[in-house]
C-alpha positions in Angstrom: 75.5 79.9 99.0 72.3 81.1 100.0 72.1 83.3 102.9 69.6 84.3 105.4 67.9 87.6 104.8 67.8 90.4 107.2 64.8 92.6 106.4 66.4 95.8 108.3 69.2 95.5 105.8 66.7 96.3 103.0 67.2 100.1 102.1 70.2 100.2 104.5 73.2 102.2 103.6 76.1 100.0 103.6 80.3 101.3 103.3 82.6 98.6 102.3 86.5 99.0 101.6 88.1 97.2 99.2 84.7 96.0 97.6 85.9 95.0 94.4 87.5 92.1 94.2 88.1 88.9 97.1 86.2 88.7 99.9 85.2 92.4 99.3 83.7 91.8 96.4 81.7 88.8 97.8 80.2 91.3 100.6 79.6 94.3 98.0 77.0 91.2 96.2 75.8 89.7 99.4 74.6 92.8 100.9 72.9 94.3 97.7 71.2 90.9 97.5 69.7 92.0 101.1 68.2 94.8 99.1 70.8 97.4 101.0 72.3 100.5 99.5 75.9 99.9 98.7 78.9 102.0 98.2 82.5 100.6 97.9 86.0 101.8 97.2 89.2 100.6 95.5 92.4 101.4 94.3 91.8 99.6 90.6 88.4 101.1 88.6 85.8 98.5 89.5 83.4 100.0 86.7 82.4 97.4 84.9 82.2 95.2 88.1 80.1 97.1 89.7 77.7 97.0 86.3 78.1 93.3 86.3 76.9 93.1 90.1 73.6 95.2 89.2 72.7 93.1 86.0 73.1 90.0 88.3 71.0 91.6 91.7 69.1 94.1 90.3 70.8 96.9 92.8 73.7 98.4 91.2 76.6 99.7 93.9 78.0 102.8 93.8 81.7 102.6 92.7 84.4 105.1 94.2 87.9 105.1 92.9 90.0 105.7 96.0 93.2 104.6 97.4 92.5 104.2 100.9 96.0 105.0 102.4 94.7 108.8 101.2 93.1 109.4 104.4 91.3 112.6 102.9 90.3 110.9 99.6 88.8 108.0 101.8 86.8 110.7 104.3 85.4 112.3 101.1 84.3 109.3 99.2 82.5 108.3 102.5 81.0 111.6 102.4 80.3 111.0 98.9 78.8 107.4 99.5 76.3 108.9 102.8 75.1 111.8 100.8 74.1 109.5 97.9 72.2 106.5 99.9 72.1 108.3 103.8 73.9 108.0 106.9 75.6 104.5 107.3 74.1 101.6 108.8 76.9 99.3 108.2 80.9 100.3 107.7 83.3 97.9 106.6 87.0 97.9 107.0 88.1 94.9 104.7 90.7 96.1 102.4 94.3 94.9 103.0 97.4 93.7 101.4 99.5 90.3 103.0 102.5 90.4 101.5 104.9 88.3 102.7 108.2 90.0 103.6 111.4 88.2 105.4 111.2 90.5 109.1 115.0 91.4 108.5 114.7 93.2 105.4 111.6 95.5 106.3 112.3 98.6 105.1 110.9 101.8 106.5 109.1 102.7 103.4 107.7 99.4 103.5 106.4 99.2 107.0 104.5 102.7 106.5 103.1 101.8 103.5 101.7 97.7 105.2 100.8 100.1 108.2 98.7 102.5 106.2 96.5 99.7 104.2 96.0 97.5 106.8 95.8 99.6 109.8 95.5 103.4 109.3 92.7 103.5 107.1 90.8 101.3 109.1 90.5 103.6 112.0 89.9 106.8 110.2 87.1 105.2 108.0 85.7 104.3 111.4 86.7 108.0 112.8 84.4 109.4 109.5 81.7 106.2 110.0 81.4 107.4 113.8 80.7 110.6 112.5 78.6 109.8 109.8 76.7 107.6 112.1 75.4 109.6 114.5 74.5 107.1 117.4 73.8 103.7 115.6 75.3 101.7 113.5 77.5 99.0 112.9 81.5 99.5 112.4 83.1 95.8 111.2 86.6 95.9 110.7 88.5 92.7 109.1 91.3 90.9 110.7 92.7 87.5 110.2 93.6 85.0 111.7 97.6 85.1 111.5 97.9 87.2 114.3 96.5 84.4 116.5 99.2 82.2 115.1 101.7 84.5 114.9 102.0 83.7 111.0 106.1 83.8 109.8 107.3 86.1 106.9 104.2 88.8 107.3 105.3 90.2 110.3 103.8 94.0 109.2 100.1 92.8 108.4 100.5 90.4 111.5 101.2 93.5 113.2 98.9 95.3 111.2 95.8 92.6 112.6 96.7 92.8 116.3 95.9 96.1 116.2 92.7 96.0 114.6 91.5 93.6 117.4 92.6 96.6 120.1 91.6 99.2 117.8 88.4 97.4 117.5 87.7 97.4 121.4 89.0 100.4 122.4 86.5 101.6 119.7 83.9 100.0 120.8 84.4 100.8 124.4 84.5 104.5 123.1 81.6 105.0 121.3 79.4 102.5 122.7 77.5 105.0 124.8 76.4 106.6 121.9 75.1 103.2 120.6 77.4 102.2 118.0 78.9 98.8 118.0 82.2 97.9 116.8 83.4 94.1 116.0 85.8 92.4 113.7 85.9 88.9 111.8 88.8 87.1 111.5 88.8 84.6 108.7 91.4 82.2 108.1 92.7 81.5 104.8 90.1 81.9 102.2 91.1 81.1 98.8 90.3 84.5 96.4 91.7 84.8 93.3 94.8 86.4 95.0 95.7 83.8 97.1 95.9 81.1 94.5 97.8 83.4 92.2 100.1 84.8 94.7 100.4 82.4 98.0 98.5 78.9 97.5 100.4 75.6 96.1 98.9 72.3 96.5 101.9 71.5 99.6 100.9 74.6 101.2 96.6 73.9 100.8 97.1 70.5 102.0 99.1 71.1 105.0 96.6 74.2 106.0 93.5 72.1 105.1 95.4 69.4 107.8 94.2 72.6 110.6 90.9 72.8 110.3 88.6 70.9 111.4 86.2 71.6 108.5 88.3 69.6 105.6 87.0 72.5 103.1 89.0 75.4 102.1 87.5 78.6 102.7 85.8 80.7 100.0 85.0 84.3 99.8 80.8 84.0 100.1 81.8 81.9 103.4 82.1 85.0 105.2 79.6 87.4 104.0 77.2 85.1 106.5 79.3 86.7 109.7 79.4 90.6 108.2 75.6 90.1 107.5 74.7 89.5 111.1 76.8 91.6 112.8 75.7 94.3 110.8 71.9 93.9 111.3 69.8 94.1 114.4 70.3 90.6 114.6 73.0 91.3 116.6 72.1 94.3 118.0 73.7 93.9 121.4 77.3 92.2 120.4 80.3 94.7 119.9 83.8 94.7 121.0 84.0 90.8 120.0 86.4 89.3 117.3 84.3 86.4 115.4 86.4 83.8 114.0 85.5 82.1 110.7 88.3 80.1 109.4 87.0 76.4 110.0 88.4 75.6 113.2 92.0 76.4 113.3 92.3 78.7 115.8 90.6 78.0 118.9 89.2 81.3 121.5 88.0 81.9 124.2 
């Protein structure tokens, strides 16, 4: 997909969570194709993958190992990542894990540890981006869709989502004074690697594709468009919103 191109993305220095593989790594390639500085974390060593993205773009990202539930391991590679390309333009909340768990069987070890990926380190990556920052830039957290519709059998990262969407407000309500924005996407179900291996089976893809009104499952690049423009000037005076990209199933507003 080809995207439009931002010219005050060019140079920028751009954070991104979980940048390696999914939807992550689809934004780690379609901001270095804006010409923007990228770092990214992730649990796994995404060496070679960030080698593969700067044969193919000509801007190679810089790769942190981190496991972002290590709140001071995440703070340091963000200090790592601004000292190397300068203070952030663009941070990006996006790793997350959806497994799917029966509600009655939740164990407490189980609830921290969905809490801490899909919640905790969201708000102190934006607690370091915030400081990082200064007063400007762009803070994009990722949601989803399932909290909308209440989706059965996740209830933690359905949790987890809701309070992203009030974590992304009260944020943005926050810090807005200081001129930094704070938004969230919420994509429906886009088919990464993941997903087909762990989730998808042709009764399940049918009966979702049946919910949108697009009939065309959702792939990883068809969300770097909405992270793109909310982290540009382009949309210089949008913040506390929740963008929905998941073609058509869940209606707002």
């Amino acid at each position: 997909m080809t995207h439009a191109i931002y010219h005050d993305l060019d140079g920028a220095s751009v954070f991104i969570s979980g940048g390696g593989a999914g939807i992550g790594a689809a934004l780690t390639e379609g901001f270095l194709r804006q010409g923007a500085r990228v770092a990214f974390v992730g649990r796994s060593d995404y060496t070679a993958f960030a080698a593969q993205m700067g044969d193919a773009t000509g801007n190679t990202p810089l790769f942190i190992q981190c496991d972002v539930t290590d709140t001071t391991a995440l703070q340091a590679a963000m200090d790592q990542a601004a000292a190397a390309h300068g203070p952030f333009k663009a941070v990006i909340n996006n790793a997350a894990n959806d497994m799917r768990m029966d509600a009655t069987t939740v164990t407490v070890d189980q609830w921290h540890a969905m809490i801490d990926v899909n919640l905790k380190h969201y708000f102190f990556a934006a607690q370091k981006a915030a400081e990082v920052m200064g007063n400007a830039g762009s803070i994009i957290n990722f949601s989803s869709i399932s909290y909308m519709m209440g989706g059965a059998g996740m209830a933690p990262y359905v949790t987890s989502n809701a309070g992203i969407t009030g974590m992304t407000r009260a944020l943005a309500r926050e810090w807005g004074p200081r001129g930094l924005r704070v938004n969230a996407i919420a994509p429906g179900w886009v088919l990464t690697e993941n997903q087909m291996t762990k989730w998808a089976s042709p009764e399940k893809l049918a009966a979702f594709l049946d919910l949108q009104c697009l009939k065309r499952h959702l792939e990883p690049d068809d969300i770097v468009g909405t992270a793109l423009f909310l982290a540009s000037d382009a949309s210089a005076m949008m913040t506390s919103q929740v963008l929905v990209v998941d073609a058509g199933v869940a209606v707002t507003g």
